[in-house]
N, C-alpha and C positions, 0 to 999 in steps of 0.2 A: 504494500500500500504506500502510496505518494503521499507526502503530506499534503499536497492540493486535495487528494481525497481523503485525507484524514479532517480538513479544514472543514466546518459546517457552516450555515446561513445563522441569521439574527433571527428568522422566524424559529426554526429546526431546536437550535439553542435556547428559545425559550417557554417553548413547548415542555411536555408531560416527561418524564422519566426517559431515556432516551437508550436501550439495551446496548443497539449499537455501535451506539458511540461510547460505552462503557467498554466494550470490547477493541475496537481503535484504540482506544487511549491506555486498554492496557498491553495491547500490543506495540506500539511507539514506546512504552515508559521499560519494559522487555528489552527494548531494540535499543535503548539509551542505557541500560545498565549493562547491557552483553557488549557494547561499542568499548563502553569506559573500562571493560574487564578484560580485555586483549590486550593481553601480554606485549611487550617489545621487543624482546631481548629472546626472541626465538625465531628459527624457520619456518614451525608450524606454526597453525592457525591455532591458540592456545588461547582458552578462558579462563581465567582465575577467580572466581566471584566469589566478594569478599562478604561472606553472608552475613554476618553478623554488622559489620557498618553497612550493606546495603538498606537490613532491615531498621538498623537508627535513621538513616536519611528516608525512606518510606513511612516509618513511624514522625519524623520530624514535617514532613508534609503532612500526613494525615491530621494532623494536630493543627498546621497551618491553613490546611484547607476548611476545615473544622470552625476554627474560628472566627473564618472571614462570613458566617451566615450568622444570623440573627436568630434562627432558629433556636441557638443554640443559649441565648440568652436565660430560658427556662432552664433552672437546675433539673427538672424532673428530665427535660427531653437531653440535657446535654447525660444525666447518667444513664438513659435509657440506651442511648448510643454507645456509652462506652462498657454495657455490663453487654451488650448485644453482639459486638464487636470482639469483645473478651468470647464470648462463648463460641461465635463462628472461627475466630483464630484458635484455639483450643479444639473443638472438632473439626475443622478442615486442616489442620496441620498432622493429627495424630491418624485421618484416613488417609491421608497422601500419605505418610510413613509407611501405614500397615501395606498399602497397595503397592506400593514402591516405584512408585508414581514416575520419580525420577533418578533410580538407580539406572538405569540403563543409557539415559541422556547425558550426565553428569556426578557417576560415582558415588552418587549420596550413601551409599552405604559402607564405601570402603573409609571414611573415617581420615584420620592425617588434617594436617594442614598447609597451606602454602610456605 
């Protein structure tokens, strides 16, 4: 995907919940973290992904995106989100584990580090 096709209209944008553009944009956000994890200092094509500061700079936007709505002014809807958010990250992390989701793409099971 182009980012001219990733790009959307002002009507599109401020329409109803938008699936696809959820999925664009986490494919671009994918594509920015695999770009910045290529190694240099080799012949091959080599990723290093540095999971653990990936997931601070992801958790550090989530947080900033978070607070740029209004919504979020209500204590009840701001913990509603974050006990909501705890639970899908706690069950979608531990079925990607057991499935083994991405041992095959990237090693996840052999352990080490860079």
């Amino acid at each position: 995907m182009t980012t001219t096709e990733f790009r959307t209209t002002f009507e599109r944008a401020s329409r109803e919940y938008d699936e696809e553009f959820k999925r664009a944009l986490v494919a671009e956000i994918t594509s920015a973290i695999c770009k910045a994890s290529m190694v240099t200092d080799s012949d091959l094509r080599v990723i290093a992904l540095r999971v653990g500061e990936t997931c601070e700079a992801l958790t550090t936007l989530l947080i900033s995106f978070a607070a740029m709505s209004p919504h979020f002014d209500v204590p009840s809807h701001l913990r509603e989100f974050a006990e909501n958010t705890a639970k899908r990250i706690r069950r979608d992390v531990a079925k990607a584990r057991a499935e083994g989701v991405w041992d095959h793409h990237f090693g996840a099971r052999k352990g080490g580090s860079a």
